[in-house]
N, C-alpha and C positions, 0 to 999 in steps of 0.2 A: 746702728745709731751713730750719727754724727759729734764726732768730737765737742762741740760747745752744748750742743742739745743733753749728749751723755752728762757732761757737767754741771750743767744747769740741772738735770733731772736729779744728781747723786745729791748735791746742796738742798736742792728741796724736798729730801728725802731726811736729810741733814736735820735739816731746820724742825722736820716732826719732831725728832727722837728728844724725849725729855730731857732735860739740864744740856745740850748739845750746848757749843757756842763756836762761835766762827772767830777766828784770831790769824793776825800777820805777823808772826815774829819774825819772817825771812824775808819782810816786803812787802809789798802790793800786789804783786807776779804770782804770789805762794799762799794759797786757801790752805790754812791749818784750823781742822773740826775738833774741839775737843771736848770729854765729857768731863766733869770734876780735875780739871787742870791734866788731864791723860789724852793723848792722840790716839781718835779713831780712826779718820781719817787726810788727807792731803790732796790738792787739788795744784796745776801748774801745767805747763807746756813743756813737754820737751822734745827740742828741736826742732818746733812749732808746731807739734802737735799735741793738743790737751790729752792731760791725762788725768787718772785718779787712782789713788790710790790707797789699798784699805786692810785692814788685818782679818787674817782666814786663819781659820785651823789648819796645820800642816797636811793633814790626810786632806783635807777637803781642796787646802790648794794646789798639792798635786791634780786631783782630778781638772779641776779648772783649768788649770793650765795644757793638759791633753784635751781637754775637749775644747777650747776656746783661743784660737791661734793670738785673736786679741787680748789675751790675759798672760802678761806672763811677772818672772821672781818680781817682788818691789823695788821698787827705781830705788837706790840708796838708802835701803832700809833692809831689816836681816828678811832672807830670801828665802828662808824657810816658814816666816810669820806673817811676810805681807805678800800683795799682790798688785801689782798695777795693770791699770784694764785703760786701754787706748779704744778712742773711738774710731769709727769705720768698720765694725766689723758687723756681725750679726746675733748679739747679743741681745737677749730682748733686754726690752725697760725695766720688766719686772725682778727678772736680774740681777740687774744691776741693783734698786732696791733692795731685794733680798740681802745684796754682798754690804751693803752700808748699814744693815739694820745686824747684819752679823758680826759685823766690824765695832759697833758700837757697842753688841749685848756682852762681843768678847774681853772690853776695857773694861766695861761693868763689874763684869761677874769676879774680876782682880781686886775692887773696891772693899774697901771695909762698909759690913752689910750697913751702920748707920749713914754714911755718904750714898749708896745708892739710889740715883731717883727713879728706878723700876727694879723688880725682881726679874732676875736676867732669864730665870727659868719658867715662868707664865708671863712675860711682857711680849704680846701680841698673838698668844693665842686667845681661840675663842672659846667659848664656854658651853 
């Protein structure tokens, strides 16, 4: 998936997840997602090429990172908890989905349960 396609795809992935909002405190250059004033995800170029990037489980984003040459630590964010995912590689879309909808359940499930606008542990299973 193509750098701007991958970004445009994470944002309107973005845009589902309940109480999400989109904010620029670094700019115009710098998509910051956040749920109840908490960062789940970030969006921006660097070194001209779009990135994004989002908060994984530690176990999980080690594996990401060996299976996905396109995934690797978080650009400027601790490197144990996020992950930045560059486009051009062969990650599918749904993916990438997945990694924003886990990004977001993980800011979640830190909230105090009256601030949550989904239950992190059945939001988006089926029944």
């Amino acid at each position: 998936m193509e750098g701007e396609t991958m970004q445009r795809r994470a944002a309107l992935r973005a845009d589902e997840l309940p109480g999400a909002a989109l904010e620029h405190p670094f700019g115009p250059d710098f998509d910051v997602f956040k749920v109840c004033g908490k960062v789940f995800m970030l969006m921006s170029d660097l070194r001209g090429t779009p990135i994004v990037t989002v908060k994984s489980a530690p176990a999980d984003a080690n594996v990401l990172r060996e299976a996905y040459p396109e995934i690797t630590p978080g650009y400027h964010m601790n490197k144990r908890h996020w992950i930045t995912v560059t486009g051009g590689g062969a990650l599918a879309p749904e993916l990438l989905d997945d990694l924003v909808t886990e990004s977001y359940l993980l800011v979640v499930e830190t909230l105090p349960r009256r601030l949550r606008p989904v239950d992190p542990a059945t939001f988006g299973r089926r029944a």
